[in-house]
C-alpha positions as CSV (number, residue, x, y, z in Angstrom):
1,X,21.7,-142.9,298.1
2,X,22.0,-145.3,294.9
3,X,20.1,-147.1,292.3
4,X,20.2,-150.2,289.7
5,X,18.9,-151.6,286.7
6,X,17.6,-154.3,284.2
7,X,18.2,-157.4,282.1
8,X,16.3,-160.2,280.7
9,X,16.7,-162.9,282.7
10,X,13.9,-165.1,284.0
11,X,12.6,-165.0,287.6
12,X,11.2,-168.0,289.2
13,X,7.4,-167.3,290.7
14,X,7.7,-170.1,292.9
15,X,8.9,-169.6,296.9
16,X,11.4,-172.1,296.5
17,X,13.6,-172.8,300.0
18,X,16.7,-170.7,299.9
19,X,20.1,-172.5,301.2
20,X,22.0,-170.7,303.5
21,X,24.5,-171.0,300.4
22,X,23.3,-169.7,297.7
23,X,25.8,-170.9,295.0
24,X,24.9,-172.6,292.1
25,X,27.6,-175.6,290.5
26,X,31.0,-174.0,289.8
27,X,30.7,-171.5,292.7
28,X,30.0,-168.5,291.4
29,X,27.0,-166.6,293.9
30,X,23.7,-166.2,292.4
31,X,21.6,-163.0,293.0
32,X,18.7,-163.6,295.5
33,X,15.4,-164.5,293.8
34,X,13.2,-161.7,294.5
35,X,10.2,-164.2,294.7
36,X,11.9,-166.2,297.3
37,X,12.7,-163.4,300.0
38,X,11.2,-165.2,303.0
39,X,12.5,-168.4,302.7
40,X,10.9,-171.6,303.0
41,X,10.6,-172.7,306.9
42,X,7.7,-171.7,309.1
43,X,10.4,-169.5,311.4
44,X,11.3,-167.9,308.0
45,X,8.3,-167.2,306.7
46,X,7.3,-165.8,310.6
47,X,10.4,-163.1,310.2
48,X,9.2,-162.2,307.3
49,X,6.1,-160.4,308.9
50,X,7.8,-159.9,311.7
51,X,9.4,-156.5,312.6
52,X,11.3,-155.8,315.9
53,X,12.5,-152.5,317.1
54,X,16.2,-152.5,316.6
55,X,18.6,-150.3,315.5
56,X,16.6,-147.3,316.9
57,X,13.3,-147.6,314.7
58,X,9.8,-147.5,315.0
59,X,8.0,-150.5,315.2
60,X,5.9,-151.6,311.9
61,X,2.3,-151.3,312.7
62,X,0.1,-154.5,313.0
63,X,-2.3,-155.0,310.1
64,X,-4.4,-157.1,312.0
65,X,-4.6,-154.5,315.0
66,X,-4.4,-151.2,313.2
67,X,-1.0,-150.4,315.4
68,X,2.1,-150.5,316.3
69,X,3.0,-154.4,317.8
70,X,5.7,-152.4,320.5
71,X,4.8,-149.0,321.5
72,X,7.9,-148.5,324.2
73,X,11.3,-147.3,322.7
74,X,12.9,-147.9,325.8
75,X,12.2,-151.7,325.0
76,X,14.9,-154.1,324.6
77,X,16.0,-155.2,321.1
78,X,15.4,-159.3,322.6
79,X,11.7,-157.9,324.3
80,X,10.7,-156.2,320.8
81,X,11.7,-159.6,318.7
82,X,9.6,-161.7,321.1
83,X,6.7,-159.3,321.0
84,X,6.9,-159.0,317.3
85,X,6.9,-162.0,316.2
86,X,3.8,-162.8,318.5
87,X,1.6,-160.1,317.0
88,X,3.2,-161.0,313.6
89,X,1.8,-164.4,313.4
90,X,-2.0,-162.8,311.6
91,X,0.2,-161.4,309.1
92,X,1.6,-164.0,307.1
93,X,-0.3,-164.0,304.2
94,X,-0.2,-166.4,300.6
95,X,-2.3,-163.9,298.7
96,X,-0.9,-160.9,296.1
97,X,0.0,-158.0,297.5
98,X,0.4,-156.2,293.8
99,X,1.8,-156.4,291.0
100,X,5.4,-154.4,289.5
101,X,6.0,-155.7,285.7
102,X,3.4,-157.6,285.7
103,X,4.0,-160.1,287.6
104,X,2.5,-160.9,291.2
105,X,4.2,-159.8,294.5
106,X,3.1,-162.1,297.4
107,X,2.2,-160.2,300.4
108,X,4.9,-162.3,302.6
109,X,7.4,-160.8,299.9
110,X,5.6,-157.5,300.7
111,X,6.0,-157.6,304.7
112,X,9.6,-159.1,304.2
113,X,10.5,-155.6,302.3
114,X,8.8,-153.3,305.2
115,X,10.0,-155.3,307.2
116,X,14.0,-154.2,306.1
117,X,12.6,-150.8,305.8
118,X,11.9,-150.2,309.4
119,X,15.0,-152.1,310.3
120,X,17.2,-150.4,308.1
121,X,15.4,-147.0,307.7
122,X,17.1,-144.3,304.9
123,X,17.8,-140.9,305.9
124,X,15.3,-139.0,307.6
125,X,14.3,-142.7,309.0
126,X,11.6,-144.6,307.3
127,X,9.6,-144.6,310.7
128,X,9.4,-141.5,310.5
129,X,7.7,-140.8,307.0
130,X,4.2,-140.2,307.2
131,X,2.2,-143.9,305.6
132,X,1.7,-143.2,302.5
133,X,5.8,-142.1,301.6
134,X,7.0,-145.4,304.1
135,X,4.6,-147.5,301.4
136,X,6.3,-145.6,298.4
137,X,9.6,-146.8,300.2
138,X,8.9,-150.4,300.7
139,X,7.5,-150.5,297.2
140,X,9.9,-148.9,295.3
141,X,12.8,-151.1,296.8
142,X,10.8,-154.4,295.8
143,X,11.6,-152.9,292.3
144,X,14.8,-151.8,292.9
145,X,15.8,-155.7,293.9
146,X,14.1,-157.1,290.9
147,X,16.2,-154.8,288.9
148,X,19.1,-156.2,290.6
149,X,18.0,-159.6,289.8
150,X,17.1,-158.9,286.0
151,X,20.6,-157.3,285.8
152,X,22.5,-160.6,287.8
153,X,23.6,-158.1,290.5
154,X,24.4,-160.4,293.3
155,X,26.0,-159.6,296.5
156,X,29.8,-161.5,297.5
157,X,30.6,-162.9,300.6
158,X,32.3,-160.4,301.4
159,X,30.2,-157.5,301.1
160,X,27.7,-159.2,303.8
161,X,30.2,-160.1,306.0
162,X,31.2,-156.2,306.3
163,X,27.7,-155.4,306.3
164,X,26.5,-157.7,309.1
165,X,30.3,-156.9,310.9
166,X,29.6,-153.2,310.9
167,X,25.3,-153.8,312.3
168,X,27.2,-155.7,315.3
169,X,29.3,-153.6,315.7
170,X,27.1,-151.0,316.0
171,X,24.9,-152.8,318.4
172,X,28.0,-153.0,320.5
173,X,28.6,-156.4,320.0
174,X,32.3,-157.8,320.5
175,X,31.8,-160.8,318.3
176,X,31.6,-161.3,314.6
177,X,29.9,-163.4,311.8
178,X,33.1,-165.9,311.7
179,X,34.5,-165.1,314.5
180,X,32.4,-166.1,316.8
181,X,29.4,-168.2,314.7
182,X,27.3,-169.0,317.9
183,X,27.1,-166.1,319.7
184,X,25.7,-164.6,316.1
185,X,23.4,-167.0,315.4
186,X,22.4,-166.7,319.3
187,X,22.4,-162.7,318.8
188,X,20.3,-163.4,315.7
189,X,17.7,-165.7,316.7
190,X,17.2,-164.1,320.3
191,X,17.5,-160.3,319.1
192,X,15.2,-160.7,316.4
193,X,13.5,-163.7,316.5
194,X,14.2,-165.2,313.0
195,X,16.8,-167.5,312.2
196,X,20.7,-167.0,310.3
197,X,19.4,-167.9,306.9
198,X,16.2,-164.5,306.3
199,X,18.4,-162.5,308.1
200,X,21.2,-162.8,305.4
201,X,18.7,-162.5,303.2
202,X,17.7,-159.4,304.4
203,X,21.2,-158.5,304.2
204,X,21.2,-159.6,300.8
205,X,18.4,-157.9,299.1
206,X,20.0,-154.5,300.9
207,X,23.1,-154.8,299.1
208,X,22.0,-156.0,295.6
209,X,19.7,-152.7,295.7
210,X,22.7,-150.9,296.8
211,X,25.2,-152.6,294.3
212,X,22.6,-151.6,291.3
213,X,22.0,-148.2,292.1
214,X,25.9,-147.7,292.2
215,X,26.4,-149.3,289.3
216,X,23.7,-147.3,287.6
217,X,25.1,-144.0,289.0
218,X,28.4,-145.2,287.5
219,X,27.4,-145.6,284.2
220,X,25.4,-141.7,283.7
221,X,27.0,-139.4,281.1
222,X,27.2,-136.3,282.6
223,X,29.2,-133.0,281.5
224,X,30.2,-130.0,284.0
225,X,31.2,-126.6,283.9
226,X,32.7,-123.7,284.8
227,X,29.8,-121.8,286.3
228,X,28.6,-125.7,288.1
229,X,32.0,-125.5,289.5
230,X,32.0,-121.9,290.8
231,X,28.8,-122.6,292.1
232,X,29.3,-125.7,294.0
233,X,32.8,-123.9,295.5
234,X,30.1,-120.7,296.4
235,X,28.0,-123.1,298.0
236,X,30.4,-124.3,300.3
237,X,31.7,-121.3,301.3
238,X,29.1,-119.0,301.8
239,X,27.2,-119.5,305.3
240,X,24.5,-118.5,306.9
241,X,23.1,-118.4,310.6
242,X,20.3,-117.0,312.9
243,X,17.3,-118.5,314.4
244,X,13.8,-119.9,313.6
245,X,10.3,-120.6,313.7
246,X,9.2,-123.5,312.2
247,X,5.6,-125.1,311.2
248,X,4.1,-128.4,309.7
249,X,2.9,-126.6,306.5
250,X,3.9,-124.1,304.0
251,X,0.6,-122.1,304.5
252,X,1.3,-121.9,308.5
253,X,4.4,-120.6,307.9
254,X,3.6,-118.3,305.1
255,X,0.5,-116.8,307.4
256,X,3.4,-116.3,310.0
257,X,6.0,-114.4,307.8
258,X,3.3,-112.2,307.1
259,X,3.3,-111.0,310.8
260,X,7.1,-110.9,311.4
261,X,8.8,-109.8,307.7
262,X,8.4,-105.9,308.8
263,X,11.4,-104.3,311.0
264,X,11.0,-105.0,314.5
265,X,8.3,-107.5,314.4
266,X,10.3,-110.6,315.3
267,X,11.7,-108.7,318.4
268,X,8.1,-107.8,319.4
269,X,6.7,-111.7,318.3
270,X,10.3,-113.3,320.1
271,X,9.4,-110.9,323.7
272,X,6.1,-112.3,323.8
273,X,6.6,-115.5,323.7
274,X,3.6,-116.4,321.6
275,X,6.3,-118.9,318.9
276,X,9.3,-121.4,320.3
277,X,12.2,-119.3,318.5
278,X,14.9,-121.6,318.2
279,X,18.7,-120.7,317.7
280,X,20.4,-122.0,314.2
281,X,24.0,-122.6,314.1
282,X,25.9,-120.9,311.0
283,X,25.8,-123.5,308.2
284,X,27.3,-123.7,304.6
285,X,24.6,-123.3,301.9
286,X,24.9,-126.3,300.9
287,X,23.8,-128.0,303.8
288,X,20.5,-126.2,303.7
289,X,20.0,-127.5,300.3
290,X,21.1,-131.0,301.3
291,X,19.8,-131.7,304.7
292,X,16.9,-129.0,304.7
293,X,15.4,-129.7,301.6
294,X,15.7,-125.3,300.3
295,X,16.4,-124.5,296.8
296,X,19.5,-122.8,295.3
297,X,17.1,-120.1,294.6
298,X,15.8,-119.6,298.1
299,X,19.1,-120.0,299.5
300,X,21.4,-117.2,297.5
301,X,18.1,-115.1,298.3
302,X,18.7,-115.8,301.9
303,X,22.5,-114.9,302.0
304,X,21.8,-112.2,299.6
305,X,19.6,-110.5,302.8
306,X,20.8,-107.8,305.4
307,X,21.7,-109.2,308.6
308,X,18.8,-109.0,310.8
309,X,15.7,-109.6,307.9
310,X,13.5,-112.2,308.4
311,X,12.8,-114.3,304.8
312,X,10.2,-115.9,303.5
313,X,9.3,-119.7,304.3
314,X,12.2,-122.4,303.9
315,X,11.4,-126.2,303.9
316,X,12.5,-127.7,306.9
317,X,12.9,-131.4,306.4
318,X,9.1,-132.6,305.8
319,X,8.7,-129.4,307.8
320,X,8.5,-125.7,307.0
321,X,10.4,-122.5,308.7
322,X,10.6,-119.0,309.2
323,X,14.0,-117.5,309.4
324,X,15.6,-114.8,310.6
325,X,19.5,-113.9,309.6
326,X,21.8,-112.7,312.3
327,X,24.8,-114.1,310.8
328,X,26.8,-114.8,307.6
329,X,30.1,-115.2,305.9
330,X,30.7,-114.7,302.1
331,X,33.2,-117.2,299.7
332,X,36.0,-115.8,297.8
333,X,36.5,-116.8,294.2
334,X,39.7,-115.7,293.8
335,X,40.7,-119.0,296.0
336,X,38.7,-121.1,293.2
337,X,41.6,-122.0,290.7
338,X,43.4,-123.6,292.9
339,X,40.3,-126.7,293.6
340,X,39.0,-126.7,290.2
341,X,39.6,-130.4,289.9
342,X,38.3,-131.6,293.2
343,X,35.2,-129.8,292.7
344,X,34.6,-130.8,289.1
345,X,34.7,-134.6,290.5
346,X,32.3,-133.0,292.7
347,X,29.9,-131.6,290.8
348,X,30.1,-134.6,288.4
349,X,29.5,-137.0,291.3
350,X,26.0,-135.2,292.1
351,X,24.9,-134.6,288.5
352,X,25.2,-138.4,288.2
353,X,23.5,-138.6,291.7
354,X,20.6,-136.6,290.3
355,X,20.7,-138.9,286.8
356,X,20.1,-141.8,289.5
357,X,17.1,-140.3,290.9
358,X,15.3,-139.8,287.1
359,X,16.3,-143.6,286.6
360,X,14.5,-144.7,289.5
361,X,11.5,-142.5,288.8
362,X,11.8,-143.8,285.5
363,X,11.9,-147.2,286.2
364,X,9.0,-147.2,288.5
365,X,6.9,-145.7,286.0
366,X,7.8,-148.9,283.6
367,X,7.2,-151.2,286.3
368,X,3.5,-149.9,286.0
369,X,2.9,-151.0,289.6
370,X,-0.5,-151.9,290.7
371,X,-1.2,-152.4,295.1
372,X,-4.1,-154.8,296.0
373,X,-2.9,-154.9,299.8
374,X,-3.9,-152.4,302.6
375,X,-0.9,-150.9,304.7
């Protein structure tokens, strides 16, 4: 999770063709043009709209048909491509998609961002968002990468070979970018129907949004102590365990505490079998607040309980839950002193985390973003 940010520099409104080397004279590499994502080729501009189901995701639904272009997960990555790009070819578009800063966003520039967000999905998985948060997502990284470009953020050589290396590698691939230049441009073109040059530029745009936000997170002023500290060690050693009940909404699960918070209620509601009661493996607090979504608040409340209560309703992800503690162990100060400094780096390292998160939020409200185009 990471962020980026701005400098005056002039961006080109034009599509202009993008070279698969994208140096100017003297060598050094030049930050892709955030207006000229898709590249200039009829296959490029295709990709661009195009969105296959690899890497385990969801495909991106078909404007034209109101849904998904490939329905089966058990598809092939090659299958997908080939069926993507056929019901892709209504969505390339030349007209504006919005506007961030003023300035026009094409809808091809548009699709080419959902595009990497299905293919390259954040935690939780951008396919799995309901619409509305997936359009926050593909919007708020078209920002994010004209930051990068304002700032000259540009990704090295480097950086996309490892990137690229480590995706076939994770497809199970034996070959790599150099190693093996065929067999990845085959890999490329058959796996997801689009050619070398928008995939690197896919590739690209990733890691200048990446590069900025670290960079950004780098350069927050942040102070920590004592208490932070002693916190953050509490929050790793405390854990809790039990089972749950959980529910798409807040009110669900509220109604449901109501029925099971008394002594010998969740016994009675668990024999009947009227709720799926599932098991919860004992976990530090800090992944509740982490991976779950809970508050500090909610969480020391929780630990704080008898073993065998039932508290009142946690998030769950984009979810909700009822829980019930069976189990818990308790952190020891006294062994504190002797990680001050590794914790200090850590608490530092999330307060600048969290000085990220009010940059982005910041930034998008400057970028006074305006969307003409229909998911």
């Amino acid at each position: 999770m990471t962020g980026r940010s701005r400098e005056d520099v002039e961006c080109p409104m034009d599509h202009r063709p993008q070279t698969t080397d994208h140096r100017p004279p003297g060598g050094a590499r030049r930050p892709l043009d955030p207006w000229s994502l898709v590249g200039s080729s009829p296959r490029a501009a295709l990709g661009a709209a195009v969105v296959a189901l690899v890497f385990g995701l969801s495909p991106m639904p078909s404007r034209a048909q109101g849904k998904p272009a490939v329905s089966s997960p058990s598809t092939s990555a090659t299958e997908v491509g080939k069926t993507a790009a056929t019901a892709a070819t209504g969505l390339i578009q030349s007209d504006v998609a919005g506007q961030i800063f003023g300035i026009p966003v094409s809808s091809n520039n548009y699709y080419f961002a959902k595009r990497v967000a299905y293919m390259f999905p954040r935690p939780w998985g951008a396919a799995d968002m309901p619409e509305a948060q997936r359009e926050e997502v593909v919007w708020e990284s078209l920002i994010l990468h004209f930051e990068s470009f304002r700032r000259n953020i540009a990704a090295s050589d480097e950086e996309v070979e490892a990137m690229i290396n480590d995706i076939l590698k994770s497809q199970e691939k034996s070959f790599t970018r150099k190693g093996d230049p065929d067999a990845y441009r085959h890999w490329v073109s058959d796996t997801l129907q689009e050619d070398v040059e928008l995939f690197e530029n896919q590739i690209r745009y990733l890691l200048q949004i990446k590069l900025l936000k670290e960079k950004v997170q780098q350069e927050q002023k942040v102070e920590v102590n004592e208490a932070e500290m002693q916190r953050e060690f509490l929050n790793e050693k405390h854990h809790v365990g039990g089972e749950m009940v959980k529910f798409d909404g807040k009110e669900q699960a509220q109604a449901f505490y109501e029925t099971v918070k008394a002594p010998g209620a969740w016994d009675a509601m668990k024999a009947s079998g009227r709720q799926k009661v599932q098991p919860v493996s004992l976990m530090t607090l800090e992944a509740y607040i982490d991976l779950w979504g809970a508050s500090q608040e909610q969480m020391d409340a929780l630990h704080a309980m008898a073993l065998g209560s039932v508290g009142p309703p946690l998030p769950f992800g984009h979810q909700w839950s009822v829980y019930r503690l069976l189990d818990k162990r308790v952190g020891d100060l006294k062994e504190f002193p002797a990680q001050t400094e590794s914790y200090r780096k850590q608490v530092e390292a999330k307060k600048k985390f969290e000085a990220l998160k009010q940059w982005v939020d910041q930034l998008k409200r400057s970028a006074n973003l305006k969307v003409f185009i229909k998911p």
